[in-house]
C-alpha positions as CSV (number, residue, x, y, z in Angstrom):
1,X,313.4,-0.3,130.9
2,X,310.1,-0.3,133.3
3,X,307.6,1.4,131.1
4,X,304.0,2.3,132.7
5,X,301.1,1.7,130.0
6,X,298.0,4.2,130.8
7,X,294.4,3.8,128.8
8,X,292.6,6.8,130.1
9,X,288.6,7.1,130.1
10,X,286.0,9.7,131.3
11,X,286.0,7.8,134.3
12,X,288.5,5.1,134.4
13,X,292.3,4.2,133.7
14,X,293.8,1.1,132.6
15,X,297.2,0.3,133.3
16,X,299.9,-2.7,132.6
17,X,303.5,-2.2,134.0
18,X,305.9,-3.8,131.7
19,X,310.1,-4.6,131.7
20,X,310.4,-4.3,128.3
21,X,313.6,-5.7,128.0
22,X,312.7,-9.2,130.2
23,X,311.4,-10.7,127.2
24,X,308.7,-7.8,128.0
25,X,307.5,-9.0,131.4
26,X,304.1,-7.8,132.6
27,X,304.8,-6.7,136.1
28,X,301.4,-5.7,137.0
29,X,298.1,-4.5,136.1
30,X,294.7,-3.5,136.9
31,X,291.9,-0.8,136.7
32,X,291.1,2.5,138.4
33,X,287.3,3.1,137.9
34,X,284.4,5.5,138.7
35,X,286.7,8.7,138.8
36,X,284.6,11.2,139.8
37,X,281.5,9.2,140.8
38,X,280.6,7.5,144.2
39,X,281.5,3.9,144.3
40,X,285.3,4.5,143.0
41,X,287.7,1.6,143.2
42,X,291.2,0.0,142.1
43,X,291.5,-3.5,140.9
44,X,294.9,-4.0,141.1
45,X,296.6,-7.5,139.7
46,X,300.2,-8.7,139.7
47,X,301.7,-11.2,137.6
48,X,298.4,-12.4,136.2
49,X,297.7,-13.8,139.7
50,X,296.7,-12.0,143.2
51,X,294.3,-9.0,143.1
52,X,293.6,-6.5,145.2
53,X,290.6,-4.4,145.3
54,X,290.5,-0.9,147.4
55,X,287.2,0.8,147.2
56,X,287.6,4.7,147.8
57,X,285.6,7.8,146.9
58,X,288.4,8.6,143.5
59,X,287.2,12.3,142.8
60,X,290.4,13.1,139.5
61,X,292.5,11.3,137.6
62,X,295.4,12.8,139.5
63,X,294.5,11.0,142.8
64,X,293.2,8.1,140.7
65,X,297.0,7.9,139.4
66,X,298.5,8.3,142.6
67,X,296.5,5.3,143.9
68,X,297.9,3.3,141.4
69,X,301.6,4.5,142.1
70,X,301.0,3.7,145.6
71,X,300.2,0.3,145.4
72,X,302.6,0.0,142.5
73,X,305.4,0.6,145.7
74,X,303.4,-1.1,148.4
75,X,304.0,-3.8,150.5
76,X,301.1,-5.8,149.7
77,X,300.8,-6.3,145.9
78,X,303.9,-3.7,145.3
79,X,306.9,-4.4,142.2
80,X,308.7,-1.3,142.6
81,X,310.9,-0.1,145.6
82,X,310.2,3.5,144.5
83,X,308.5,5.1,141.2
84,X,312.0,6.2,140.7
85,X,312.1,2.8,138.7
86,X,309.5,4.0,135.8
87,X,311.8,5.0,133.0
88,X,308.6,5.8,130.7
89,X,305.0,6.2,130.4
90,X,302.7,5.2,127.5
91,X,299.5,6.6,126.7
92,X,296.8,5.6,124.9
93,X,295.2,8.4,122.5
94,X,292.5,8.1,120.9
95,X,292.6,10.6,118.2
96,X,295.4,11.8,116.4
97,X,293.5,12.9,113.4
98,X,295.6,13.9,110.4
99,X,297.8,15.7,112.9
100,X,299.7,12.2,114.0
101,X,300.4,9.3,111.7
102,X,302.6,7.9,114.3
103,X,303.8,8.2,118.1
104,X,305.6,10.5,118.9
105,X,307.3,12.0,122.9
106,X,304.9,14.2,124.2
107,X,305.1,18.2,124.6
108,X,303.6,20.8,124.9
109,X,303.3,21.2,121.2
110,X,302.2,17.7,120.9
111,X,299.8,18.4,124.0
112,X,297.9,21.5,122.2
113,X,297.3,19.2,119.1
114,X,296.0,16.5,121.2
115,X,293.3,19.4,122.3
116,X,292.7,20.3,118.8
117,X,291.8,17.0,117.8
118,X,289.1,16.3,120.6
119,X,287.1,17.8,118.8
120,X,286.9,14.7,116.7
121,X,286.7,12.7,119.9
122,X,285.4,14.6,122.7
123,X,284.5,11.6,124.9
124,X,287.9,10.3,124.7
125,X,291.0,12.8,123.9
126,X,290.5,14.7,126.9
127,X,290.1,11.5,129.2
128,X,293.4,11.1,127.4
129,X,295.0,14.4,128.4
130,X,294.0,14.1,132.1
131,X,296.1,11.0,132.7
132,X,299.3,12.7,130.9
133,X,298.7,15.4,132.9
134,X,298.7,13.5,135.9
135,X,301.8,12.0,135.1
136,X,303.1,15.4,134.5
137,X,302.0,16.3,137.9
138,X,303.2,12.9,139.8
139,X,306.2,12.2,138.0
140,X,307.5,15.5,136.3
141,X,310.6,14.2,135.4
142,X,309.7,11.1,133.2
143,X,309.1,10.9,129.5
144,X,305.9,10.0,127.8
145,X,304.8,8.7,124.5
146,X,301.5,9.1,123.0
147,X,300.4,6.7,120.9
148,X,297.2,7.0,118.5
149,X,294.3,4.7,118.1
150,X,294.2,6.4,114.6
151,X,297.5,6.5,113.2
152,X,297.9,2.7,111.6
153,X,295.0,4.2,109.5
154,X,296.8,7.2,108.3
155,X,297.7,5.1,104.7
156,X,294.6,4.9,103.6
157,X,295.2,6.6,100.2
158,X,292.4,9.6,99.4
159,X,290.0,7.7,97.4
160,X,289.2,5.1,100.4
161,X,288.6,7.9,103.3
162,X,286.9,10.8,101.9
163,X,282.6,10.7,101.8
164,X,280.6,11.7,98.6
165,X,280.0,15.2,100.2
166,X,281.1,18.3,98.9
167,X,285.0,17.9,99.2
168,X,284.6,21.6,100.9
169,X,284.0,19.8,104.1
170,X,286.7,17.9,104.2
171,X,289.0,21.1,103.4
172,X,287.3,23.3,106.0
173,X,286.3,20.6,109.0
174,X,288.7,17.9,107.9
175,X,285.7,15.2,107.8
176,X,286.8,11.8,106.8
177,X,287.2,8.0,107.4
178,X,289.5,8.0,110.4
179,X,289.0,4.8,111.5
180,X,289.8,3.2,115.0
181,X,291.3,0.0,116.6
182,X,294.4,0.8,114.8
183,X,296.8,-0.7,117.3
184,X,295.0,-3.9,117.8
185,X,294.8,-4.4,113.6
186,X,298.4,-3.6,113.5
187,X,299.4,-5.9,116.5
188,X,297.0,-9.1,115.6
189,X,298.3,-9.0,111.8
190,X,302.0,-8.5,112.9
191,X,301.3,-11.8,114.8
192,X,299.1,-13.2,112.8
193,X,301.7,-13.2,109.9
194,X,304.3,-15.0,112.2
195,X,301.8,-17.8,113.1
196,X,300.9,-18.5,109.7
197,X,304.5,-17.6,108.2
198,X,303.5,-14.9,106.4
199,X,305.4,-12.2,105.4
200,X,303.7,-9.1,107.3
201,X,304.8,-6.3,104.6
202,X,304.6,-8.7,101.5
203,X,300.6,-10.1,102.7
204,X,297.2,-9.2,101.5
205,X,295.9,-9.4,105.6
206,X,291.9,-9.0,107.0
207,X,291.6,-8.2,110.5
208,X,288.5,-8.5,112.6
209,X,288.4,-6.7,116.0
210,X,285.0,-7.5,117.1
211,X,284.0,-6.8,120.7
212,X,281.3,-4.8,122.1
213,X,283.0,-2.5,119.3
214,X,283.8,-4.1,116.1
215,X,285.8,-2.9,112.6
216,X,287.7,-4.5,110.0
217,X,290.9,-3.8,108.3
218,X,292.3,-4.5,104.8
219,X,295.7,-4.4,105.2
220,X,298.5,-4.4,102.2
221,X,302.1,-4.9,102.2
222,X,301.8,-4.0,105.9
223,X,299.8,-1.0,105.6
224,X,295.8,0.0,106.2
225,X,294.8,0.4,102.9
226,X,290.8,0.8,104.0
227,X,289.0,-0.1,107.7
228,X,285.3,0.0,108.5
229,X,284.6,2.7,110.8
230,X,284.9,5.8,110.0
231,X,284.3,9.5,110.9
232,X,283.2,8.4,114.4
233,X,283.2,4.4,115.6
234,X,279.5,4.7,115.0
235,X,279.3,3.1,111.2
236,X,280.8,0.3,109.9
237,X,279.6,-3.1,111.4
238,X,276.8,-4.0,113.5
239,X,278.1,-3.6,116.8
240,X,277.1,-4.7,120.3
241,X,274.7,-1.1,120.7
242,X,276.2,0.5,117.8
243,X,274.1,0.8,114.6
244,X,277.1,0.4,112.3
245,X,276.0,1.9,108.9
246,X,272.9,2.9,108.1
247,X,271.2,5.0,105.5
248,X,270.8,8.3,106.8
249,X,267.5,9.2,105.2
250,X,266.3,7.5,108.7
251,X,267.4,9.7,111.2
252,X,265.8,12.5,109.3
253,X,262.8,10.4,108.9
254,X,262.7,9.4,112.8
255,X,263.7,13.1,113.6
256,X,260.2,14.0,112.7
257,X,258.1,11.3,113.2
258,X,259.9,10.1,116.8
259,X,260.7,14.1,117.7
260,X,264.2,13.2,118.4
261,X,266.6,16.0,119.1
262,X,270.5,15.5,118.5
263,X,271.1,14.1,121.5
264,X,268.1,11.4,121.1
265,X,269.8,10.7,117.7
266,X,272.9,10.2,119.1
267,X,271.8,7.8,122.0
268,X,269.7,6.0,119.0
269,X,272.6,5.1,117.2
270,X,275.1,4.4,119.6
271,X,273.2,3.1,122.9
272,X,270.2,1.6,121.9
273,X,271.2,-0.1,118.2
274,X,273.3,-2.9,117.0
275,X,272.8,-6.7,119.1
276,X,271.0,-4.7,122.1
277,X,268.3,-2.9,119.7
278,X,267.4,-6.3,117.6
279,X,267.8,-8.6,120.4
280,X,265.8,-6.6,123.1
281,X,267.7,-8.8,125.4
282,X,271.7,-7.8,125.4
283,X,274.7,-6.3,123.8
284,X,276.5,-9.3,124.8
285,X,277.2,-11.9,121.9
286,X,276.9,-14.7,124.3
287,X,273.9,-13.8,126.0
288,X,272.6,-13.7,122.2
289,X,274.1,-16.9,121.5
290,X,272.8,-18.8,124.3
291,X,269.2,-17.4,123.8
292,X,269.4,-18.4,119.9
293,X,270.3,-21.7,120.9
294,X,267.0,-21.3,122.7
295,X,264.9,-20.5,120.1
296,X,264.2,-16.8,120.5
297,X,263.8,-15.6,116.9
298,X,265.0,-12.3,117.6
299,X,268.6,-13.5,119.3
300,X,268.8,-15.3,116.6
301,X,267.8,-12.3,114.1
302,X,270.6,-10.6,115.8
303,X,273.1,-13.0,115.4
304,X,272.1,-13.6,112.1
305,X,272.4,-10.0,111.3
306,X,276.1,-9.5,112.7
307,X,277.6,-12.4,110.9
308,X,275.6,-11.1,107.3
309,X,277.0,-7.5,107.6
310,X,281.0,-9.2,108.8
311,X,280.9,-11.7,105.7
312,X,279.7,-8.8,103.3
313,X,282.2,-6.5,104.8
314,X,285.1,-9.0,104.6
315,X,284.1,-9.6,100.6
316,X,284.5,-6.5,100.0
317,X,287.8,-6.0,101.5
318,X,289.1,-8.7,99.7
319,X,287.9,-6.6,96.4
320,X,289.7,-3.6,97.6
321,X,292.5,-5.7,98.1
322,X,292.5,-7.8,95.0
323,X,292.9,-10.9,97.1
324,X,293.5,-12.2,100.5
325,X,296.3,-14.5,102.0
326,X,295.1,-14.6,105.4
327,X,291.7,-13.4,107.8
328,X,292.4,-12.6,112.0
329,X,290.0,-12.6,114.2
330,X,290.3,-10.8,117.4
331,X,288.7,-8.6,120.5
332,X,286.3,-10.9,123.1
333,X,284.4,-12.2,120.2
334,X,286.6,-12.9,118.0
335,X,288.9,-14.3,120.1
336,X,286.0,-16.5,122.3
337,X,283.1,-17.3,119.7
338,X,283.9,-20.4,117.5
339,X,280.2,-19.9,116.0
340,X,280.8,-16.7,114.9
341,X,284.1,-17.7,113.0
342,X,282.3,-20.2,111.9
343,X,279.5,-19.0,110.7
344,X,281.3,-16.1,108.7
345,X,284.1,-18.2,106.8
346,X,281.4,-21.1,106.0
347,X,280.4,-19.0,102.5
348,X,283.7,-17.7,102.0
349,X,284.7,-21.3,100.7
350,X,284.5,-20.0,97.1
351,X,288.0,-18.3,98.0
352,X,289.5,-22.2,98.7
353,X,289.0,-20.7,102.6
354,X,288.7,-23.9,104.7
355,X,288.3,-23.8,108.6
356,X,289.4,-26.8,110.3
357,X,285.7,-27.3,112.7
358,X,287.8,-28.9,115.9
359,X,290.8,-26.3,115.6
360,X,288.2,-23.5,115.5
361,X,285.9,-25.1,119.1
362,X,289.3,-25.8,120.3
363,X,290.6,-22.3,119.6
364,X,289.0,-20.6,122.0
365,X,290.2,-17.5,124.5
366,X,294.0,-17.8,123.0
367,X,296.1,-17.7,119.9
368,X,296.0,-20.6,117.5
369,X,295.5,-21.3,113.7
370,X,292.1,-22.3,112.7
371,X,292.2,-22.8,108.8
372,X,292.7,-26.3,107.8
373,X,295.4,-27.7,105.9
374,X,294.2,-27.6,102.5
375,X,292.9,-24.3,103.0
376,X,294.4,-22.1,100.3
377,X,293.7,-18.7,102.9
378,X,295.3,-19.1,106.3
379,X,292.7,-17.9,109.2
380,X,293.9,-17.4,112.7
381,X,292.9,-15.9,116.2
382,X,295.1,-13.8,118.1
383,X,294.1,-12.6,121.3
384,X,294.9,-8.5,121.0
385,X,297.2,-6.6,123.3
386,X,296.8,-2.8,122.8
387,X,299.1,-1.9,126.0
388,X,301.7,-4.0,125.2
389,X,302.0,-2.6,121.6
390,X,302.2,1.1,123.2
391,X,304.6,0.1,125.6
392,X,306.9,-1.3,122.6
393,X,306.3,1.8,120.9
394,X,306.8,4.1,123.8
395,X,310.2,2.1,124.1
396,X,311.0,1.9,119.9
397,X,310.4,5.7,119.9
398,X,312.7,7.1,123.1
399,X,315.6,4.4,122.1
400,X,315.2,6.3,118.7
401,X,314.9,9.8,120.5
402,X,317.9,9.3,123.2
403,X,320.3,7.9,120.5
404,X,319.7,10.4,118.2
């Protein structure tokens, strides 16, 4: 089965082509960006070698889509003969809110309550939409799967996701810990469990997705039992220009003494915050780790910062837990920044937690165990892959439709 992965931004759309049943062979990928805005382009890549980039004025998603189809069939860089060959199409929703707790074949039911939820994530659900309306409009006669950032979250029993505000608000606006990255946590903890033979429903699991966004998840028995972000990805851990959490006395005490309006509040706390707002230099961990090893206090501040609010975070997860058999890291720091891992298990030794030092420098960029031996919790890093995790859903969930 060829199955088409789509991650659809504001502006952008990510794609991987998979046969899912050759031992789920990528086929291609690449990148559509600046829908909408001059300077459009398509960075096309097959089998993990050759690229091609196209630069084009990309004014919709439609026409970004049917860029990508055409050079999906194309002479140069092409691995279809005809789109014909696309048995399915993924997609990459954001939110699902309570609405979804797992993928599910798109209608128009399922459409309507992807529009209800944007409200919960009006940057992202309607990017979302766009490209399964595309498809709709390119290739009307293929199914697609929509699978939600959200939904591994859904287990989180009531007295993890609500907030200590009146419970009226929850009833009437349905406000609550959501939480996000759910199909990286899932995916790096399914293989994470494998590496370290573990048993993925019978394992007290912490996963770290940190990248320029970053959360946590305790996971139990297989399930999220309680993750770090919340209502919005805004809170939680410090984050590359994300505040994380953050008493909010001090927005109403910046409101007045800064004038800020919503909107100043809003680009506060999720553009000008986290590494970038401590730093003054960069959002980018290793732009802060090279200037730390500099000297530059404030780099150094910020990576101090970041690893403080992940080692508190994980301790607490392993309270909510009541234990832990085994920590992931994952997303471009986790997977790349041996300090980091370092830094953050080096007082978790209390738990018999042991990282092997040459494992972890060795362990950089790919998938490998990084605990030691005698370590009595296994740690590992798993690189994360989101589209291939919708693409085995998309095919799990129409093998399930078509046979029943």
């Amino acid at each position: 089965m060829i199955i088409l992965v789509l991650n659809s931004g504001s502006s952008s759309i990510k794609y991987q082509l998979f046969n899912i049943e050759e031992q789920e062979q990528l086929l291609a990928k690449g990148i559509v960006e600046r829908i909408g805005i001059e300077g459009g382009a398509l960075k096309h890549c097959v089998n993990g070698v050759s690229q091609l980039i196209v630069e084009k004025s990309i004014p919709d998603h439609t026409v970004g889509l049917k860029l990508i189809f055409d050079h999906l069939t194309s002479a140069e860089g092409g691995v279809l003969k005809e789109l014909s060959e696309i048995d399915a199409v993924g997609h990459r929703v954001v939110h699902g809110g309570e609405l979804f707790k797992e993928s599910i074949v798109i209608n128009d039911n399922v459409k309507q309550q992807v529009v209800e939820c944007a409200e919960l994530a009006p940057l992202h659900n309607p990017a979302n939409l766009k490209g399964i309306l595309s498809v709709e409009v390119l290739l009307p006669d293929v199914q697609q799967v929509a699978v939600f950032d959200t939904s591994f979250h859904q287990t989180m029993p009531k007295h993890a996701f609500l907030y200590g505000i009146p419970y009226q608000f929850y009833e009437k606006y349905k406000i609550r810990r959501y939480g996000f990255h759910g199909i990286s946590h899932k995916y790096v903890a399914q293989i994470g469990a494998k590496l370290c033979n573990k048993e993925f429903t019978k394992s007290k699991i912490i996963t770290c997705h940190l990248g320029n966004g970053a959360s946590i998840t305790a996971i139990e028995n297989g399930e999220s039992i309680d993750t770090s972000m919340g209502f919005t990805p805004v809170t939680g851990l410090m984050m590359g220009t994300r505040c994380g959490s953050l008493d909010p006395g001090i927005l109403l005490f910046l409101e007045e003494k800064e004038q800020l309006s919503i909107r100043g509040i809003s680009s506060l706390i999720n553009k000008q915050s986290g590494l970038q707002g401590i730093s003054g230099i960069s959002s980018d961990m290793r732009d802060i780790e090279q200037a730390a090893g500099e000297g530059i206090y404030r780099a150094q501040l910020a990576l101090d910062m970041y690893v403080y609010r992940l080692r508190k975070k994980i301790a607490s997860f392993i309270g909510a837990l009541d234990g832990i058999d085994m920590l992931v890291f994952t997303g471009g720091i986790g997977e790349n920044s041996y300090r980091v891992r370092e830094e953050v298990c080096k007082k978790l030794s209390f738990l018999g937690l042991q990282v092997d030092s040459h494992r972890n420098m060795e362990t950089c960029g790919q998938t490998g165990i990084i605990s030691s031996h005698e370590s009595s919790v296994s740690v590992a890093v798993v690189n994360t892959n989101e589209e291939l995790v919708i693409a085995r859903e998309t095919y799990g969930i129409l093998n399930n439709t078509n046979k029943g």
